[in-house]
C-alpha positions as CSV (number, residue, x, y, z in Angstrom):
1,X,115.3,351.0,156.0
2,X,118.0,353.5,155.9
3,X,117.8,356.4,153.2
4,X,121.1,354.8,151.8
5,X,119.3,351.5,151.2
6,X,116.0,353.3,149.7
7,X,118.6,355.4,147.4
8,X,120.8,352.3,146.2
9,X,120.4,351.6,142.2
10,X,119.9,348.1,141.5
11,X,123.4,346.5,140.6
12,X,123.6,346.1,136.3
13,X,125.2,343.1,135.1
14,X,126.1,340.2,136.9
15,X,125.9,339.6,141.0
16,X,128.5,337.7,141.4
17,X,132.3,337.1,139.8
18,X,133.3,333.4,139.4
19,X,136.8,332.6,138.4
20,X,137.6,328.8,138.3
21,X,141.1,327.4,139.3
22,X,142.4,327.5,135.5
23,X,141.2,330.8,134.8
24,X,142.5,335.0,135.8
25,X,145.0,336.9,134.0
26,X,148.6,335.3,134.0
27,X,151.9,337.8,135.1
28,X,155.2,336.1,135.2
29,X,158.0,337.9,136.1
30,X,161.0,336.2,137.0
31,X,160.8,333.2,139.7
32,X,157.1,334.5,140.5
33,X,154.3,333.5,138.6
34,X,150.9,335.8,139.6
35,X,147.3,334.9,138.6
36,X,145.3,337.6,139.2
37,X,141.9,336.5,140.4
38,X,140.3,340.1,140.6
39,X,141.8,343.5,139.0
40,X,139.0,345.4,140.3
41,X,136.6,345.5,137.7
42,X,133.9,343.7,139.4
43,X,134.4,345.5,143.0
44,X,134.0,349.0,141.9
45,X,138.1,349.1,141.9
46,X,138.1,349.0,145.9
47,X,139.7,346.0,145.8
48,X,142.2,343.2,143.9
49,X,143.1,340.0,144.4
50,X,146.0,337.8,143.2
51,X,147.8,334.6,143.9
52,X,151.2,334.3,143.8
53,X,153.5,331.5,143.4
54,X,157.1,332.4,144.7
55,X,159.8,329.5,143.7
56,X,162.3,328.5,146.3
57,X,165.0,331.1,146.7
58,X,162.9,334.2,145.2
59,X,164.1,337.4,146.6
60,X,161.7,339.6,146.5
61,X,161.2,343.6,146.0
62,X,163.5,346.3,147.3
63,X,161.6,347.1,150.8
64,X,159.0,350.1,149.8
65,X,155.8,351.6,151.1
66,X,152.7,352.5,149.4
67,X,151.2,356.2,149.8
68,X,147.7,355.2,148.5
69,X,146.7,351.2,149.2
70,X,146.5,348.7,151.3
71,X,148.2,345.6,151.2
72,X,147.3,341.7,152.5
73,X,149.3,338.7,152.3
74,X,147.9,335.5,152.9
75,X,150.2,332.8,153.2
76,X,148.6,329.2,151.4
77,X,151.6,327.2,151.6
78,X,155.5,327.3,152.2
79,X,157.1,330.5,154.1
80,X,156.8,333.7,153.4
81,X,160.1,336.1,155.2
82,X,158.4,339.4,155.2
83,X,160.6,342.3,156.2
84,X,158.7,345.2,157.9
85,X,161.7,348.1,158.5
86,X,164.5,345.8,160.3
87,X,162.3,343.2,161.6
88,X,161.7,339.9,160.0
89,X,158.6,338.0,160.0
90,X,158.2,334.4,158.6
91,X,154.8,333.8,158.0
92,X,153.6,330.0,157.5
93,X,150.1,328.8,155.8
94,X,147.6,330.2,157.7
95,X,149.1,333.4,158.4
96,X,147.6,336.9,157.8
97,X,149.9,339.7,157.0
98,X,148.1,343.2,156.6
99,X,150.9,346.1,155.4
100,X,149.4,349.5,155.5
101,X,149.7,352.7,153.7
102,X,153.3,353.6,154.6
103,X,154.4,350.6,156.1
104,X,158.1,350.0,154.4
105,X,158.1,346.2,153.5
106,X,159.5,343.6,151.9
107,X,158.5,339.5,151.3
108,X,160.5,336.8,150.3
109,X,160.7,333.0,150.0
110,X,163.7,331.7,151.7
111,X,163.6,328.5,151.7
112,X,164.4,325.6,149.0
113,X,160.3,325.0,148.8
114,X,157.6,327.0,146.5
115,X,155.7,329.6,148.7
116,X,151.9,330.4,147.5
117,X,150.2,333.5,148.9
118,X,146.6,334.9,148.2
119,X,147.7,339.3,147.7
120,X,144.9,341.9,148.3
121,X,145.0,345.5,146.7
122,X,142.7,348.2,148.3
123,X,142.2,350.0,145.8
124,X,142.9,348.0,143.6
125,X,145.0,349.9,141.3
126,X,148.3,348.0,142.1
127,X,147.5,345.4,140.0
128,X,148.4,347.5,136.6
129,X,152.4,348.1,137.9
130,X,153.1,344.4,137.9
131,X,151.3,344.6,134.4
132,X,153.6,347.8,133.4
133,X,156.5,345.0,134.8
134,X,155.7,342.3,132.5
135,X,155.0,344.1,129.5
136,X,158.4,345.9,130.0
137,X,159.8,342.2,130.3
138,X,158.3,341.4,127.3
139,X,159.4,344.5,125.5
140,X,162.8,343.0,125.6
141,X,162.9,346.5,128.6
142,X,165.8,345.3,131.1
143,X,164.1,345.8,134.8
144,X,166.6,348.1,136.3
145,X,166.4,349.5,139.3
146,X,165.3,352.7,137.9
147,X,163.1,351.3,135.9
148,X,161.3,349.3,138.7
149,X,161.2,352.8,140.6
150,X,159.6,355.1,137.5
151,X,157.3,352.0,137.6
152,X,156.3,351.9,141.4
153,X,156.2,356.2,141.1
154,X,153.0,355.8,138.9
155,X,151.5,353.5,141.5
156,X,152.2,355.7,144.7
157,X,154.7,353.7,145.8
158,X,158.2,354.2,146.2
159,X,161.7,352.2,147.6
160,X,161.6,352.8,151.4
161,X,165.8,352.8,151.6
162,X,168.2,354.0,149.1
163,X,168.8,351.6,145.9
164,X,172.2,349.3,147.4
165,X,171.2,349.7,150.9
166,X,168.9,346.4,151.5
167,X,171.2,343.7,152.7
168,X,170.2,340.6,150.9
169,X,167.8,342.2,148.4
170,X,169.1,343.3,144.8
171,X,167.5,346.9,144.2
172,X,165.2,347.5,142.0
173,X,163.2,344.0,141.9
174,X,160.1,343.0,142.1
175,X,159.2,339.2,142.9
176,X,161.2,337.2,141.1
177,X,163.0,339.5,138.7
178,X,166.1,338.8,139.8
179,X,168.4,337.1,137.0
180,X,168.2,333.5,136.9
């Protein structure tokens, strides 16, 4: 037995985290809807989890990188157009896309169906920007593209071009924040 194993406290409180199809936390912003299966309360905050559910059309965020977390993308259903620097990647259920610290990166759902993806956060503090997004949505707060960047800043992340540069993205928006 190793001297880690001999050392380890018992684990307090329950073994295991169940979250059933109708449960997690709800964030809608937009065109996206996000249920967020784990925010890192049961993993020690090493990791999150969320499902996301782009509708057909749903531009996505300004292409950024994260400083501090890694991020996976697994693709359920529909097609995910993930843009990695100036290369494009569309990504069909099944696929595994793993951005790390960084990486500049975008996602998006171009077609006319509904896209679900399974997101990982490692750590897992991501999860409380898209929080900071929706409760400036429901603050009546307009998500401009400043706004979106202070936001990403406190989350070690930050826009990988300049605001206007991105062909086909409008800065400063997260999944489906663009105006309807």
């Amino acid at each position: 037995m190793t001297e880690e194993a001999k050392t380890r406290q018992p684990q307090i409180g329950p073994a295991v985290s169940v979250v059933g199809p109708g449960d997690g936390e709800t964030i809608v912003l937009g065109t996206t809807r996000m249920r967020v299966l784990e925010d890192g309360s049961h993993t020690g905050h090493r990791l999150a989890i969320a499902e996301s559910v782009l509708a057909p059309h749903t531009q996505g965020p300004p292409q950024h990188r994260h400083a501090q977390h890694d991020e996976g993308f697994y693709i359920l259903s529909g097609t995910v157009r993930f843009t990695v620097g100036d290369e494009d990647h569309d990504a069909t259920a099944g696929t595994l896309v793993m951005v790390p610290p960084g990486t500049p990166h975008t996602f998006a759902n171009p077609t006319g169906q509904p896209a679900v993806m399974l997101s990982t956060f490692t750590p897992d503090f991501y999860v409380q920007y898209f929080r900071d997004l929706r409760e400036a949505l429901a603050g009546g707060r307009p998500l401009t593209p400043q706004a979106n960047i202070d936001a990403m800043s406190r989350y070690a992340t930050e826009p990988a071009t300049e605001p206007g540069t991105e062909p086909g993205t409008e800065p400063g928006t997260e999944p489906g924040t663009e105006p309807a």
